[in-house]
Backbone as CSV, one residue per row, in Angstrom:
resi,resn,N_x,N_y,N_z,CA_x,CA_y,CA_z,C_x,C_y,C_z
1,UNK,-11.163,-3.697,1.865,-10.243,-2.601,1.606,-9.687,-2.774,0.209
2,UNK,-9.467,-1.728,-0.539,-9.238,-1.750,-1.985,-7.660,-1.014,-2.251
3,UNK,-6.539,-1.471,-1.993,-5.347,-0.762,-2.201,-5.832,-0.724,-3.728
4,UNK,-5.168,1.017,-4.007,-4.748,0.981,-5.101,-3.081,2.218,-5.382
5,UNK,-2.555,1.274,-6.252,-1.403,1.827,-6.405,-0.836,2.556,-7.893
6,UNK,-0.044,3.463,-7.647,0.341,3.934,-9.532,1.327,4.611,-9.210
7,UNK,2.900,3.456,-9.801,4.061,3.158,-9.938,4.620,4.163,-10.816
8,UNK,5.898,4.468,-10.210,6.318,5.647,-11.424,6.991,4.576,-12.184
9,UNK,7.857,5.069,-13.224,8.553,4.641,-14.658,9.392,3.362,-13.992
10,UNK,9.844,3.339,-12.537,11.154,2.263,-12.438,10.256,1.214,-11.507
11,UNK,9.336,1.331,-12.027,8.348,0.048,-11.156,8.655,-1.172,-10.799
12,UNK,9.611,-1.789,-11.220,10.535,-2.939,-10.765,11.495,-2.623,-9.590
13,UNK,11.668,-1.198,-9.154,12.163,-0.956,-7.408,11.233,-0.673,-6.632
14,UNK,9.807,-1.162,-6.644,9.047,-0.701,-6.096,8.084,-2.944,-5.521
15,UNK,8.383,-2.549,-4.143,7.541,-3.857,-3.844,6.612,-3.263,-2.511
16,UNK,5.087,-3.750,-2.050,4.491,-3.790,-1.413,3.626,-5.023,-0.633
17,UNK,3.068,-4.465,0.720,2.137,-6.132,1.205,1.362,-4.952,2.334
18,UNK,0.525,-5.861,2.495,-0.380,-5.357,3.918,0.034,-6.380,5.385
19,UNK,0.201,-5.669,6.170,0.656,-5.861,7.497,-0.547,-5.609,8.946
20,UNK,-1.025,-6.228,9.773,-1.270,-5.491,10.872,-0.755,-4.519,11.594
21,UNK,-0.983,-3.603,11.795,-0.099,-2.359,12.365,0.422,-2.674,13.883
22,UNK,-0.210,-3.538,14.689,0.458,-3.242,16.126,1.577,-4.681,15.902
23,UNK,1.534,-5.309,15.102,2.369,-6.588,15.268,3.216,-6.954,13.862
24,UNK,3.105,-5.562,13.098,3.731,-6.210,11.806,3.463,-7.659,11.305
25,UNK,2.675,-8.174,11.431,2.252,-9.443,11.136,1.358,-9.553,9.526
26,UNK,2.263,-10.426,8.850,1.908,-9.969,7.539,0.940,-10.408,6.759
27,UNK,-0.232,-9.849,6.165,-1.845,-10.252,5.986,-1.272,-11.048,4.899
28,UNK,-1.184,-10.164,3.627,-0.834,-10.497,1.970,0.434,-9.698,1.352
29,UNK,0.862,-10.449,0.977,2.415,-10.202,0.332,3.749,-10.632,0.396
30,UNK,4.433,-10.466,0.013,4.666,-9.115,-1.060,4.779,-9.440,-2.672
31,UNK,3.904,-8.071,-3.023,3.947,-7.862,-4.202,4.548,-7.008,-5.032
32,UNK,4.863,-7.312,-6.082,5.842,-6.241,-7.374,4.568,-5.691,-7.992
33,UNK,5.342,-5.170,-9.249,4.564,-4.392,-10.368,5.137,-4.973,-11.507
34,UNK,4.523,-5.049,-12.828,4.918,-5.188,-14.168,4.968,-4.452,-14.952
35,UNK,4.357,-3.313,-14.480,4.490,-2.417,-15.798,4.265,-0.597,-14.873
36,UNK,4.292,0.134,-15.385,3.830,1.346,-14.969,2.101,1.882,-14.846
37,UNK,1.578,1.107,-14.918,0.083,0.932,-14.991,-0.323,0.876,-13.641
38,UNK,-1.342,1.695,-13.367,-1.983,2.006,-11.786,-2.868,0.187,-11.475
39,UNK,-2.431,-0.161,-10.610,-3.272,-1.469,-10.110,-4.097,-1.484,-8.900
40,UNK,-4.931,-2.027,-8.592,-6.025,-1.972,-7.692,-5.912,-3.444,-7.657
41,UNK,-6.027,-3.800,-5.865,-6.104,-5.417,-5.438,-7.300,-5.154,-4.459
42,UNK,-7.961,-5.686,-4.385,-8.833,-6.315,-3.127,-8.724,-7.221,-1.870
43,UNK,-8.841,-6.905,-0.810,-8.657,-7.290,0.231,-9.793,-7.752,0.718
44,UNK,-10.289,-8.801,1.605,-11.298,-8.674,2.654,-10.837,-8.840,3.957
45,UNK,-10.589,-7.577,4.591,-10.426,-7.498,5.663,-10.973,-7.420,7.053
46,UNK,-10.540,-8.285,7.754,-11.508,-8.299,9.944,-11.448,-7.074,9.728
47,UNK,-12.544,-6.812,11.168,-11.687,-5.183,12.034,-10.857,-5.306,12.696
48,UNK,-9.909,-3.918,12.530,-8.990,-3.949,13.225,-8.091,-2.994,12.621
49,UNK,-7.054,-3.064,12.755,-6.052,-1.793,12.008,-5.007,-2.351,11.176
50,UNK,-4.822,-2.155,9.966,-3.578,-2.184,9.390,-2.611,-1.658,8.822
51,UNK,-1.657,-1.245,8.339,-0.822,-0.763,7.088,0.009,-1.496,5.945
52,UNK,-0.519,-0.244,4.900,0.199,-0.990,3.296,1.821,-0.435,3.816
53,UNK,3.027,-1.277,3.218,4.056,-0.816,3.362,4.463,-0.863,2.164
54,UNK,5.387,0.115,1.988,5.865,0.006,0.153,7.203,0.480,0.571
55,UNK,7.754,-0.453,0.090,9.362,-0.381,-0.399,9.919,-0.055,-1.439
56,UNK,11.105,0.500,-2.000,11.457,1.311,-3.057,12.776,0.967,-2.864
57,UNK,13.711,-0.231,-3.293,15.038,-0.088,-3.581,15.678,0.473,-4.226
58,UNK,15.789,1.449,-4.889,16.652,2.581,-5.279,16.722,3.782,-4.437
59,UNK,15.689,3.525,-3.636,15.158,4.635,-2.198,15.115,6.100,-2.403
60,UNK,14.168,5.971,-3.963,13.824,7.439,-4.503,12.253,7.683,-4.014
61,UNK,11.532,6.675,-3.506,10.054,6.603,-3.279,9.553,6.252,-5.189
62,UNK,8.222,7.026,-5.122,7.541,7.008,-6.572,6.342,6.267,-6.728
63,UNK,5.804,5.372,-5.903,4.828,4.751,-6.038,3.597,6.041,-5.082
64,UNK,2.671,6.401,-6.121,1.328,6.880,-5.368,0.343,6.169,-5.182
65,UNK,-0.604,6.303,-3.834,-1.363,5.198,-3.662,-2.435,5.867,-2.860
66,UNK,-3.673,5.007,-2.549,-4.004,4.795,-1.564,-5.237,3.309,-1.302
67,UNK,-5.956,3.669,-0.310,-6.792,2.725,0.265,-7.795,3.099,0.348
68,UNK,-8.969,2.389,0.065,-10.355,3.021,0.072,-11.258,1.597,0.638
69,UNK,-12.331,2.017,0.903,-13.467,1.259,1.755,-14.590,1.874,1.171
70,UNK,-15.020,1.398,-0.232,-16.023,1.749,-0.704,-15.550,3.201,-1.118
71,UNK,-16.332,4.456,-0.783,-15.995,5.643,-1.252,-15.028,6.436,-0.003
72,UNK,-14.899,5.659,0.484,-14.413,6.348,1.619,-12.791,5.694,1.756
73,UNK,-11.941,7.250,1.637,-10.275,7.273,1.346,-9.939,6.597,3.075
74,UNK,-9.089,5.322,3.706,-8.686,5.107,4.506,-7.045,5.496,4.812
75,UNK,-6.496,5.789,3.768,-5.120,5.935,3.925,-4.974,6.578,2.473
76,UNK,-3.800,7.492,2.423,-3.472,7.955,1.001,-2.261,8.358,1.172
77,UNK,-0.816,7.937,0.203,0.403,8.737,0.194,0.938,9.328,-0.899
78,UNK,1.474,10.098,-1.045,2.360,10.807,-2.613,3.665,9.666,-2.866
79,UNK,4.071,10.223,-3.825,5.443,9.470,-4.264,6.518,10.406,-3.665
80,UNK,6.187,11.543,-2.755,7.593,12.215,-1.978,7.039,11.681,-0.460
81,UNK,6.261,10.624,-0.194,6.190,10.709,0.934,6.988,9.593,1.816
82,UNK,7.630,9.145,1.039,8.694,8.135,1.325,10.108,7.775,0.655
83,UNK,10.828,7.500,1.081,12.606,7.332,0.211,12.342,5.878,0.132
84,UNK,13.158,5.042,1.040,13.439,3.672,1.299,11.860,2.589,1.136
85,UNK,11.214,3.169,2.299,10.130,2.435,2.521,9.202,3.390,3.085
86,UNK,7.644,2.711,3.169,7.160,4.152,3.953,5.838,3.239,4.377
87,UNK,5.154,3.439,5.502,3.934,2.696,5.821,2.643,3.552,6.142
88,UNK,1.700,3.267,5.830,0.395,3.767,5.714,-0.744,2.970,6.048
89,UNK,-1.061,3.708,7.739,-2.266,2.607,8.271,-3.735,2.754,8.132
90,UNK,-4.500,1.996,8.402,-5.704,2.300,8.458,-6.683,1.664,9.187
91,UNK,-7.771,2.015,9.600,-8.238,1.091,10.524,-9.809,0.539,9.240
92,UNK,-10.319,-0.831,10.101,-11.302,-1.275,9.300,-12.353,-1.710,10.559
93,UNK,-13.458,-0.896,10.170,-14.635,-1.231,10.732,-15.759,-1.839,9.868
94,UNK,-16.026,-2.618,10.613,-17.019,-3.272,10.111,-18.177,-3.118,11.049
95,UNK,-19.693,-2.752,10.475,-20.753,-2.100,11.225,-21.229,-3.655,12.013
């Protein structure tokens, strides 16, 4: 799974990690940003289901993102699609 993220201007209120979705149990993270520059991390993920969670302490939202599996979009959110925090799951199959 390939999060990729692109932080608005106050990218220092903006932190994220990947979680399992039925247990909140936390894969990788959490991570900040350094700059306003769109970043892409790599994951290798089991099957199974998870979500990116992104937090925003000023609780304006602003980070756009999503998740991809090769060409294929697993999760995607806007920067109005969250205030405080906001989570976005996805499932991962592996053939």
């Amino acid at each position: 799974a390939l999060p990729i993220f692109d932080p608005h201007g106050y990218f220092l209120d903006a932190t994220w990690w990947v979680e399992t979705s039925d247990t909140a149990e936390r894969i990788a993270g959490p991570f900040g940003f350094t700059s306003d520059a769109a970043v892409e991390r790599t994951f290798e993920l089991k099957a199974g289901d998870f979500c990116v969670v992104i937090q925003d302490a000023y609780g304006d939202g602003g980070t756009t993102g999503n998740v991809a599996n090769g060409d294929t979009t697993l999760a995607a959110w806007s920067e109005t699609d969250y205030t405080d925090s906001g989570r976005f799951c996805f499932s991962v199959v592996i053939p």
